[in-house]
ZAMIRO-713327 format. One line per 4 residues: number of its first residue (from 1); for each residue y, x, z of C-alpha. Coordinates in steps of 0.5 Angstrom, whole numbers, plus 500, padded with zeros to 3 digits. Each point is the difference from the previous one (the first is absolute). Layout:
BEGIN
NUM) Y,X,Z ~ ...
END
This chain:
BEGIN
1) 393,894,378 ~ 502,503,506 ~ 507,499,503 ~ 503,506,502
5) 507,503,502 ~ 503,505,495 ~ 499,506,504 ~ 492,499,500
9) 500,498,492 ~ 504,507,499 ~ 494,503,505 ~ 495,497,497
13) 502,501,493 ~ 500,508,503 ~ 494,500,502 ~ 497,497,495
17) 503,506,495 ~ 498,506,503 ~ 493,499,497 ~ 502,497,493
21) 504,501,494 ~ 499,505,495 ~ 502,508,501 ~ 501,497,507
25) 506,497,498 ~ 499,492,501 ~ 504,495,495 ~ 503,494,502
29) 501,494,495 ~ 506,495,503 ~ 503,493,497 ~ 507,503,495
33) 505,497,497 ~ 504,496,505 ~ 494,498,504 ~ 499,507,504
37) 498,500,508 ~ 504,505,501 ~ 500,499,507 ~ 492,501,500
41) 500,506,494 ~ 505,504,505 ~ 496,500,507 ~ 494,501,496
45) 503,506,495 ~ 504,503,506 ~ 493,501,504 ~ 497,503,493
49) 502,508,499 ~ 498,499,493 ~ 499,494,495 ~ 500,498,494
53) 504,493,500 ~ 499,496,493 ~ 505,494,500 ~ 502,497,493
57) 508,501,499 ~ 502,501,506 ~ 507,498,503 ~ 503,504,505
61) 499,500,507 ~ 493,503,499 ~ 498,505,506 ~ 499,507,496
65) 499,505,505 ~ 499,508,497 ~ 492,498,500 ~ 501,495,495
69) 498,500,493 ~ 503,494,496 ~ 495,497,496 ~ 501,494,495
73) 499,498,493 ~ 507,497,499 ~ 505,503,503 ~ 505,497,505
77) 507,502,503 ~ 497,503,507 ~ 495,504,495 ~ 505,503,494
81) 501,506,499 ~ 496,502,507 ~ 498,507,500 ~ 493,499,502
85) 499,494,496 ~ 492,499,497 ~ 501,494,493 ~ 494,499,498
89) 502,497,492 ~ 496,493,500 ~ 501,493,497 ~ 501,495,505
93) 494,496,499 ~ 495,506,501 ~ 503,503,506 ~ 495,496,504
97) 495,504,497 ~ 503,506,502 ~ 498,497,507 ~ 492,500,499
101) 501,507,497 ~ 505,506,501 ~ 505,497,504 ~ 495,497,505
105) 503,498,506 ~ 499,502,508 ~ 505,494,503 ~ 503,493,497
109) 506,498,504 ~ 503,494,497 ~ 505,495,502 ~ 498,493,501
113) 502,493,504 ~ 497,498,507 ~ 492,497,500 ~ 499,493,497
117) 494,498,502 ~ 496,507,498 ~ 505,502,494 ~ 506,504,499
121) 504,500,493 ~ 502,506,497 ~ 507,495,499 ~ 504,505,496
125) 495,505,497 ~ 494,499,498 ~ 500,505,494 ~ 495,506,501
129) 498,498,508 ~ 494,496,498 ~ 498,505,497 ~ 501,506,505
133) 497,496,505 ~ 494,498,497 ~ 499,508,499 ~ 502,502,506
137) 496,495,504 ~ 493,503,494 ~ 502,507,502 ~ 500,499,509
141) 508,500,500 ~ 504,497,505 ~ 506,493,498 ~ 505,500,504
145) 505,493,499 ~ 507,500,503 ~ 501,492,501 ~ 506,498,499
149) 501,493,500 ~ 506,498,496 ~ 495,503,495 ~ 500,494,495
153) 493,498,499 ~ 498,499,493 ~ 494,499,496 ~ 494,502,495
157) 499,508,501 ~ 504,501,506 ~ 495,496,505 ~ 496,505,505
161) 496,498,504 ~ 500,503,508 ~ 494,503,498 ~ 503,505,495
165) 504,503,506 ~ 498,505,505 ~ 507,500,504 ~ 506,496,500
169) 507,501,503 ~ 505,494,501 ~ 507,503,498 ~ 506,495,499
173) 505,502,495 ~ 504,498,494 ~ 497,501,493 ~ 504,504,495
177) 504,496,495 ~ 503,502,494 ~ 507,498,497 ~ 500,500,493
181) 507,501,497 ~ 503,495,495 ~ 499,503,492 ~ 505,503,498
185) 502,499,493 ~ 496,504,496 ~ 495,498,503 ~ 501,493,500
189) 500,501,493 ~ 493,503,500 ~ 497,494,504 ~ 504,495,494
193) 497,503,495 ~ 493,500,504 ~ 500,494,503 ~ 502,497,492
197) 493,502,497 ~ 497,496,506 ~ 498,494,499 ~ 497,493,504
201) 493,502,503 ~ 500,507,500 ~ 496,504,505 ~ 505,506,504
205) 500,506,502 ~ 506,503,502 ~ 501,506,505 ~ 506,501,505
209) 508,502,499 ~ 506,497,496 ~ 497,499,493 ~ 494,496,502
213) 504,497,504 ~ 505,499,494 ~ 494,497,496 ~ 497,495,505
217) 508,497,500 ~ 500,498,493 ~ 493,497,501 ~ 502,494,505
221) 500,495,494 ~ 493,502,498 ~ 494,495,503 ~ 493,502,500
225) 501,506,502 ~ 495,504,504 ~ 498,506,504 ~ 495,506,500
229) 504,507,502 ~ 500,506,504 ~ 505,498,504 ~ 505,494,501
233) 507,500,504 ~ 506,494,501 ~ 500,500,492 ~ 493,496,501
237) 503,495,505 ~ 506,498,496 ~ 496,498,494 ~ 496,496,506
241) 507,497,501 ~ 501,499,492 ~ 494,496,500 ~ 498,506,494
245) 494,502,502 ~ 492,495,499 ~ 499,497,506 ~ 493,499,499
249) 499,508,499 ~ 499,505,507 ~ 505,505,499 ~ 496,506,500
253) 503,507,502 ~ 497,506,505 ~ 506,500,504 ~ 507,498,502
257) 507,502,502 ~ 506,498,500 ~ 505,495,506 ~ 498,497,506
261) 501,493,495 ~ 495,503,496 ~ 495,502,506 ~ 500,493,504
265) 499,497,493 ~ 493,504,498 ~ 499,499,507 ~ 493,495,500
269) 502,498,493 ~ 493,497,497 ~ 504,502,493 ~ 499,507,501
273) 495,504,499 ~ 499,508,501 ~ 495,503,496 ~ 498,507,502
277) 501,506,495 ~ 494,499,496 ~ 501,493,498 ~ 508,500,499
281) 501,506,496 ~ 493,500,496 ~ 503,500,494 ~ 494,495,498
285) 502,495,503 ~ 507,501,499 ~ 499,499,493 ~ 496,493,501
289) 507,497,502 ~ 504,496,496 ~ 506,503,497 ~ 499,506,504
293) 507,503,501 ~ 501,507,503 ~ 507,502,501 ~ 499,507,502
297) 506,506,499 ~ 500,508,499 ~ 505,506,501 ~ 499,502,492
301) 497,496,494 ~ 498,505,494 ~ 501,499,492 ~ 493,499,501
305) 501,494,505 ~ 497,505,505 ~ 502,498,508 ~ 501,505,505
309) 500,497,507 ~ 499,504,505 ~ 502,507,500 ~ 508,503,499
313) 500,508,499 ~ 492,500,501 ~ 500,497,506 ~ 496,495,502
317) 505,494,501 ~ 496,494,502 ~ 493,499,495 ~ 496,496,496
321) 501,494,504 ~ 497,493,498 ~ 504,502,492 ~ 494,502,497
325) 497,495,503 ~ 504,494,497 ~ 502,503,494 ~ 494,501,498
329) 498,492,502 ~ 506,497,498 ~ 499,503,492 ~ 492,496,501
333) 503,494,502 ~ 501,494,495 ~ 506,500,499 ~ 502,505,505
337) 505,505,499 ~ 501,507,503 ~ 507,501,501 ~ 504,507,503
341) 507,498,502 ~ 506,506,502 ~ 506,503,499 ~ 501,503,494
345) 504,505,503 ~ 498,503,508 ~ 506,499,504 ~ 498,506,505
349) 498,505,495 ~ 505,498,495 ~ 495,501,494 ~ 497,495,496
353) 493,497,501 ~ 499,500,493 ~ 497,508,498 ~ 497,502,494
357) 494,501,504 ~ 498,500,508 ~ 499,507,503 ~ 496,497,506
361) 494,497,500 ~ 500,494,496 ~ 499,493,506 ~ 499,495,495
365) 500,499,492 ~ 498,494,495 ~ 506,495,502 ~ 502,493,498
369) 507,502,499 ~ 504,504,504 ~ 507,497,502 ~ 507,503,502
373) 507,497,501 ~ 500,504,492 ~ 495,494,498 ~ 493,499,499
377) 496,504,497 ~ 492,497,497 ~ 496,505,501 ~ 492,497,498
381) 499,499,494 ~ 504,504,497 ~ 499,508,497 ~ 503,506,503
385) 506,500,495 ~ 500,493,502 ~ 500,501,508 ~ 505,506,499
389) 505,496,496 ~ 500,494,505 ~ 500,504,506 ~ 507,504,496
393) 504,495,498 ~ 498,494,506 ~ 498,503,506 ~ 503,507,500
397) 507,502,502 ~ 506,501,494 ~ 502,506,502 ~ 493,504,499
401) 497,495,494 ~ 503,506,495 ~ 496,505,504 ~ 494,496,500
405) 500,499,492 ~ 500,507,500 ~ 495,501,505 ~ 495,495,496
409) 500,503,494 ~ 498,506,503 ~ 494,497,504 ~ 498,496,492
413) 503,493,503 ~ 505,499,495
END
């Protein structure tokens, strides 16, 4: 790795462009989430007048200039509803595969802590990255790091040695935090009725907002409680501080965000370990952990507990994510459960989450049960008559239950 200013990074990656990228146009892949090296991604597209820039769910404050075709296979605030925007529908777990295929990256930039002793970590996001620079570095690309060193060093998949790196950038900045909200009480509610299905033991897998929130708080007085996720946020370190979770088992995740408290705790925590993409999201070995429990949510869950999760109005919302991964791993896990966790009416769009039958493409389907404020609706193991009388009378709102009934005996469901 070569130690560089901003402006010879951005020039450099320029130059390298000007002879690479598919149709002429290059693709750069960044760090997403709240790990983004904005800094760095602004010089280096600012001198490129076409680029398509993949990041995972990206969050505002991305540089977009005309030139500037969004690419992603989970959609983020700074790329919804963008006009140019290029959603390439993938599972989580396979987007590495994109990396050595149709989606094969001219440039890497990452965001990384400072050197130690001819290692960086990948801190926050580890995710895809591994995987983008190992394709890059295959194919003659060029890795670019914004080293940042109040990055918190974390372990496993997110050490890199300086070797992988072509240029680096010394940039010092504060690290994107999240806030999380308290529940409100409908979701509070959800999380209760959740959490109440859980046991001493099991394995966790719970994504961000106020439901999973509202589920890791009726886990404090569990024990034994373990980690293999996506992603964790705060929720993770007040189980830490409950003394819930196993203290013998890593808590293994691809990547994290959240507090500042948060960030300084992951920061050289032996306990943690980030996985790539591969490894966290392989539904394989997701499956292979005990008690495997994902708590995932969705916008609509049909009669035929068919979950749409990522489109509103046939435009793309977010995307697969890691729910297919984990619904699917949970569901092959002993004693593991794939719950699907939400309202029963959406606050914003006033309408029931409940439908007779998804109109969007279908996310996910095949749950353990499905959970509102109504109640907890058992969907394994139970015939399709079965399913629809449970999703009607525990997990669907009151005020539509009678048009369901009707709509459930014209789809045969009754």
């Amino acid at each position: 790795m070569r130690l560089v200013d901003l402006d010879t990074a951005a020039s450099s990656v320029a130059e390298h462009c000007a002879t690479t990228g598919a149709g002429g146009v290059p693709r750069v892949v960044a760090s997403g989430n709240f790990a983004s090296p904005v800094t760095l991604v602004g010089a280096v597209v600012q001198q490129l007048p076409a680029v398509r820039l993949q990041v995972l769910n990206a969050q505002p404050g991305l540089p977009m200039h005309d030139g500037v075709v969004p690419e992603t296979s989970f959609v983020g605030p700074a790329f919804r509803r963008h006009p140019r925007l290029s959603y390439v529908p993938c599972r989580l777990s396979m987007v590495p595969r994109l990396f050595v295929g149709p989606l094969a990256p001219d440039v890497v930039v990452v965001h990384t802590t400072t050197p130690r002793e001819g290692r960086v970590s990948l801190g926050l996001e580890v995710n895809v990255l591994p995987a983008a620079i190992e394709a890059a570095r295959a194919r003659g690309g060029l890795v670019v790091a914004q080293l940042n060193p109040r990055m918190p060093w974390t372990f496993g998949d997110a050490v890199v040695s300086v070797d992988d790196l072509d240029l680096g950038v010394e940039v010092d900045e504060p690290l994107a935090t999240h806030a999380a909200r308290p529940p409100a009480p409908d979701a509070s509610l959800i999380g209760s009725r959740v959490a109440a299905e859980i046991g001493d033991g099991a394995t966790l897998q719970a994504g961000i907002g106020e439901v999973p929130d509202a589920t890791v708080a009726g886990l404090l007085e569990r024990r034994g409680l373990r980690i293999w996720t996506e992603m964790f946020s705060d929720g993770v370190l007040a189980l830490e501080s409950a003394g819930a979770l196993d203290r013998d088992t890593p808590l293994r995740t691809s990547f994290v965000f959240g507090s500042e408290e948060l960030y300084d705790w992951v920061d050289a925590n032996p306990r943690v370990t980030m996985l790539r993409t591969e490894t966290s999201n392989s539904p394989t070995r997701i499956a292979a952990q005990p008690a495997m429990t994902s708590i995932n949510t969705a916008l609509q869950i049909d009669l035929f507990d068919q979950a749409n999760a990522s489109r509103i109005d046939a435009r793309i919302h977010s995307g697969f994510g890691g729910q297919t991964d984990f619904t699917v791993g949970a569901s092959h896990s002993p004693g593991g459960r794939a719950f699907m966790a939400l309202r029963s009416w959406h606050p914003k769009a006033d309408v029931s989450t409940i439908v007779p039958l998804v109109d969007e493409p279908v996310t996910s389907f095949q749950h353990g049960a499905v959970v509102t404020e109504q109640g907890l609706a058992w969907m394994w193991g139970r015939d399709e008559r079965h399913q629809a009388r449970n999703l009607i009378e525990h997990a669907a709102h009151p005020s539509v239950r009678d048009d369901l009934w009707e709509e459930a005996r014209a789809l045969g469901l009754a």
